[in-house]
N, C-alpha and C positions, 0 to 999 in steps of 0.2 A: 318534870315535863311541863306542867302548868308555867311554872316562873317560864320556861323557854318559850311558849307560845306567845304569853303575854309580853316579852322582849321583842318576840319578833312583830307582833301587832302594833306593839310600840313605834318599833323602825316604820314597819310600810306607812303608819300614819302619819309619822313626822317626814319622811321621803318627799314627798312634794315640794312642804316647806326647805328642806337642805335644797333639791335641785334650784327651787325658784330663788333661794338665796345665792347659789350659785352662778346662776344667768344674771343676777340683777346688773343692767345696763349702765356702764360708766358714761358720765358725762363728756358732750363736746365739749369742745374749745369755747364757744357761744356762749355755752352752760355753765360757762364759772365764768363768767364777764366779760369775758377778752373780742371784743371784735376787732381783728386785723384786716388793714386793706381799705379801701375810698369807696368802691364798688360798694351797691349794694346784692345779699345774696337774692336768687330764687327761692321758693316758698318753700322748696325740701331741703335748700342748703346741699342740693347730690345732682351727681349727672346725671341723674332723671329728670332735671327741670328742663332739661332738652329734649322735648314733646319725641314718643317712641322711644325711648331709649327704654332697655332694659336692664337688669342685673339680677343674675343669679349664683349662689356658691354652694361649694360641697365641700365639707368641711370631714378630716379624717382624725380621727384622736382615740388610737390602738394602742392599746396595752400602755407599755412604760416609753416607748420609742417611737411611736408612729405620730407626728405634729404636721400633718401638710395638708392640703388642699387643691381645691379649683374653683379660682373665680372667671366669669363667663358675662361679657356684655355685646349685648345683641342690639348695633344702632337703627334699628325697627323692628317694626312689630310683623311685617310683608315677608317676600321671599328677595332673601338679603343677595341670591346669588343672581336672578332676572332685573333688581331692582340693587347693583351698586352705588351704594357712600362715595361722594369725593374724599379724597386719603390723602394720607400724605405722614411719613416717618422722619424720624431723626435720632440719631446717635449720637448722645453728649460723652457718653463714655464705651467704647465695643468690647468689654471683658461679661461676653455674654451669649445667648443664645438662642437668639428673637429667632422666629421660624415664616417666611413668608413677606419680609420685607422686601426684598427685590423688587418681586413684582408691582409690589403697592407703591414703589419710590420711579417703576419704567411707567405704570401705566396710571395711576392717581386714584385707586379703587381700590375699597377692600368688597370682599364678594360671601366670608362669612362673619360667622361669628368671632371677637376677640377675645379669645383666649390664655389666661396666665394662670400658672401654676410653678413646680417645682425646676428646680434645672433639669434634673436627672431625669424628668417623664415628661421633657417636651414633645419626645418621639409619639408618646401614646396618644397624648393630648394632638397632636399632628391627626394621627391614624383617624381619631375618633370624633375629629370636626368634616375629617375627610369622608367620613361614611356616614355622618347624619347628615352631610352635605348631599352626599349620593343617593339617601333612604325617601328625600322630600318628594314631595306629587308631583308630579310633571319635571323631574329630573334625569329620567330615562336614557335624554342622550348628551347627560356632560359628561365628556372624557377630561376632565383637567379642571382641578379644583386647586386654589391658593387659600390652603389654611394658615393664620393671621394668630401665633401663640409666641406668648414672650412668657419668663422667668425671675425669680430670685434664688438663692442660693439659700437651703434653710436648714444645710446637715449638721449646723449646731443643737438646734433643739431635736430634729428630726431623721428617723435611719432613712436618708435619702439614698444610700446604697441598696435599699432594700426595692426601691423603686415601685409604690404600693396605691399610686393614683389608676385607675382602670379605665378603659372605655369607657364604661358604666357611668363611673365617677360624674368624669369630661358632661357624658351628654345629659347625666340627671342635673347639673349646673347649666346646662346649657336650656334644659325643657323648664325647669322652675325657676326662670328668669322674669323680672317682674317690674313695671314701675313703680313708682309710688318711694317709698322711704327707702333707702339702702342698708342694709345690716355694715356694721362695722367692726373694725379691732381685730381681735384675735379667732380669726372662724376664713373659711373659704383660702383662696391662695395665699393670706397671709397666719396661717395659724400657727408657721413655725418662725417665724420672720422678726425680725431683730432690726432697732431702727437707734441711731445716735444716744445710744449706751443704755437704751432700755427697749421692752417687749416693743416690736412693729406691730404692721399690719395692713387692713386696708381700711384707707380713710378717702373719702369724699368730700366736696364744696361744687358750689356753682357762681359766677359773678353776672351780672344782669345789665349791661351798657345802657346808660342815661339815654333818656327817650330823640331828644337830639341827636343819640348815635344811635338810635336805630335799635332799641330797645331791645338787642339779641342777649340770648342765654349762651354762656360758655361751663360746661363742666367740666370737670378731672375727675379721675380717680385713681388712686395710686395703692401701690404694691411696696410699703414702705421695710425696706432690711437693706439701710445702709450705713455708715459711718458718718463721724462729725465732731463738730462742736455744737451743741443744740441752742439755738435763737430761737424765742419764741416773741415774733408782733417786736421784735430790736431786741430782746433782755435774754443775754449771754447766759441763758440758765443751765447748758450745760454745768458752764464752771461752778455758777454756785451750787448746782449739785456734786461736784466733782465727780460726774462720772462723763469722762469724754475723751475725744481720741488724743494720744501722745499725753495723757494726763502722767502716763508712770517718767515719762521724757522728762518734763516739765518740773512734777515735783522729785526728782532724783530717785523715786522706787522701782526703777524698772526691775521683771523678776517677777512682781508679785504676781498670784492668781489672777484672773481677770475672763471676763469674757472675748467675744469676735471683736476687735476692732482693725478698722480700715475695710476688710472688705464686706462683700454684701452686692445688692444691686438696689434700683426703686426702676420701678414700670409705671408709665406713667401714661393715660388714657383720655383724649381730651375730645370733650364733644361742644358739636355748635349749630344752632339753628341758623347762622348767619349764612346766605351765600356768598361761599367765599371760592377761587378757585384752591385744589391741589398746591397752588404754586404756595397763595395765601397760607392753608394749612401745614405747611412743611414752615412758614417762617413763624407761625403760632407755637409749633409743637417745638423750634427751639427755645422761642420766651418761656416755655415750660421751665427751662433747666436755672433759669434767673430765679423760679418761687423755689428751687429745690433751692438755690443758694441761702435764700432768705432763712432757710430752717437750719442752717450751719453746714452743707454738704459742701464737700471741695472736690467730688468726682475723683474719688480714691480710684488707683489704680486697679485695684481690682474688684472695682465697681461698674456694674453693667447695668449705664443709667439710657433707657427705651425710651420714648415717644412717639405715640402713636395718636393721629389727631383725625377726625371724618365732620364733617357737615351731615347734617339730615336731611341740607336744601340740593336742587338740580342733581337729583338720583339719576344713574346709568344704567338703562334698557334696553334691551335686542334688539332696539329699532334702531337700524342702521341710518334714518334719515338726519341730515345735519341740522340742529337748533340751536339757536342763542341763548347763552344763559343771563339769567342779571346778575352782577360780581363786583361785591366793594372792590371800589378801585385801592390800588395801593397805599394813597395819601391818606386813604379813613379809617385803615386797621389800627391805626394805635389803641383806640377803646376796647379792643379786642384783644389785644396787646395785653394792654396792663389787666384786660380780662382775665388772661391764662394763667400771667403770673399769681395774682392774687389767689386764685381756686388752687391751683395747684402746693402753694406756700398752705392755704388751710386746708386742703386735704390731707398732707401732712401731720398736720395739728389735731386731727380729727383721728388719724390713723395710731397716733401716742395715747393721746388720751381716753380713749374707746375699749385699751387694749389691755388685757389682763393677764397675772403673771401666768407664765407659764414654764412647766418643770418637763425634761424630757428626755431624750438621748443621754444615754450613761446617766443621768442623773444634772445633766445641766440643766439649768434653772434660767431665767429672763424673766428682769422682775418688772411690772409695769411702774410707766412714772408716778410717782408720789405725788398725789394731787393736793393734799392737803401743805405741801410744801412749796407747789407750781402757785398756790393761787397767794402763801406770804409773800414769796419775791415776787411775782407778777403784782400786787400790791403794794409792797414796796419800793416797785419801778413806775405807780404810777400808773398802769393798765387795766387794774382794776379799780371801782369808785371805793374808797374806804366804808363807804354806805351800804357797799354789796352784801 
């Protein structure tokens, strides 16, 4: 009886240290030397450096099958539904099930919260933006709310048959949304999610336009579970890790075991303090899909790649009276431009390396990328200083 108590005094004391070794945070893309892209970032390197912007996640991790989540960004801190974002969507690839695009692509507003999580519980995720939409002070008399929820597909690691995200879930990611640092990798809507032959997730960046251009913040943040050949900053690292899509084509093994390749989705979130119009942000949220290319994505068929883009600036109000907005003109988005791309390419980057394996449905496994092997070749090619 003594040996058992002093066993179990054992455990609960070393407990802390197992969990905190557990959580210990994997390094960004930054964090092993690699800076990709001309831009310089904002000072969190997340779409937070877009003054207001929030993020929150709820992260689900049940028994031996439950791997999903809800991640939740609120573009202010106000009442999102008196005080409309300029908007604006785009569809690189429709094998998917964005909820609320319509209206944000007839009218150039989103009006709540942006919401991702799993395929299978967009409906909840719908219901549960729609009713803390309806619970807020002085909402009394909205009849018609457009909830703004997009997806990846994660029933490789996770029983998404089981459909196990809740209202609850939805609105506790929605209430402990926060600035400041963004949590990464494997937690929130990407905890089950799977990205160019290894563990996904969500990853972050922001790029910061040269003061000549007008010195705005552009962030992304992305929902990465898709296929590929993996590029990191130009260096073909899928292949030399050989894990990547048509590899069994390629080296004549087709047959073998393997994980999901080709499909999947990447949702992808882009914010700006620029004023820019709706028109502007719908041609942003497509350069979006140029930084997915850069990470090796070729918009697999049954990939459902989202873009969803809002400005902070010239907010939409009940006041029916007409006012002019001020609106980079068209000839000066390029900085903006190449803004998108770049954040979006290292949100990417950020959303791999952050990410940690993980084991789950039936016993499938997603094992995160091998850093200790990203940062030889990445040295090897030159990206890293041989002095790092």
């Amino acid at each position: 009886m003594l040996h058992r108590l002093a066993a179990l005094l054992l455990t609960l004391a070393l407990l802390p240290m197992a969990v905190q070794a557990q959580e210990e945070p994997r390094p960004r893309i930054r964090d092993l030397g690699v800076a990709p892209g001309l831009f310089n970032t904002g000072s969190l390197n997340a779409i937070t450096d877009v003054g207001g912007v929030r993020v929150g996640h709820r992260t689900l991790r049940e028994g031996d099958s439950v791997r999903t989540g809800v991640t939740a960004i609120l573009p202010h801190a106000g009442d999102l539904f008196r005080e409309k974002v300029p908007a604006a969507v785009h569809v690189g690839n429709g094998f998917g099930k964005a909820a609320g695009f319509l209206q944000v692509q007839e009218l150039g507003t989103i009006e709540t919260p942006i919401v991702l999580t799993n395929t299978l519980d967009v409906g909840t995720a719908v219901e549960a933006v729609v009713d803390w939409t309806l619970d807020r002070p002085g909402h009394s008399d909205i009849y018609s709310v457009n909830a703004v929820v997009g997806e990846t597909n994660d029933g490789y690691l996770n029983d998404i048959r089981g459909q196990h995200v809740t209202t609850d879930d939805v609105v506790s990611a929605i209430e402990e949304a926060s600035g400041g640092p963004v949590a990464e990798g494997s937690l929130g809507a990407g905890t089950g999610t799977s990205a160019l032959g290894w563990k996904g997730g969500i990853g972050t960046s922001s790029r910061v336009t040269p003061d000549p251009h007008g010195g705005y913040t552009v962030g992304a943040l992305v929902q990465a579970n898709y296929g590929g050949v993996l590029r990191i900053d130009g260096v073909p690292v899928g292949e030399r890790l050989g894990r990547h899509d048509f590899r069994s084509v390629v080296e004549g093994t087709e047959g073998e075991s393997r994980g999901p390749e080709d499909e999947g989705s990447c949702m992808i979130v882009l914010a700006t303090d620029a004023p820019v119009s709706p028109r502007s942000l719908e041609r942003m949220a497509k350069r979006a899909m140029l930084g997915l290319a850069r990470t090796g994505s070729y918009s697999s068929n049954g990939s459902g790649d989202f873009v969803v883009a809002f400005s902070t600036q010239n907010r939409r109000t009940d006041d029916a009276t007409p006012r002019p907005d001020s609106l980079i003109p068209n000839d000066r988005m390029n900085p903006l431009f190449l803004a998108t791309v770049e954040a979006t390419e290292e949100a990417v980057y950020n959303a791999l390396t952050t990410a940690t394996t993980v084991t789950g449905r039936q016993g499938h496994t997603q094992k995160a990328l091998p850093l200790d092997r990203l940062r030889t070749i990445l040295r090897e090619a030159g990206r890293i200083d041989t002095d790092e």
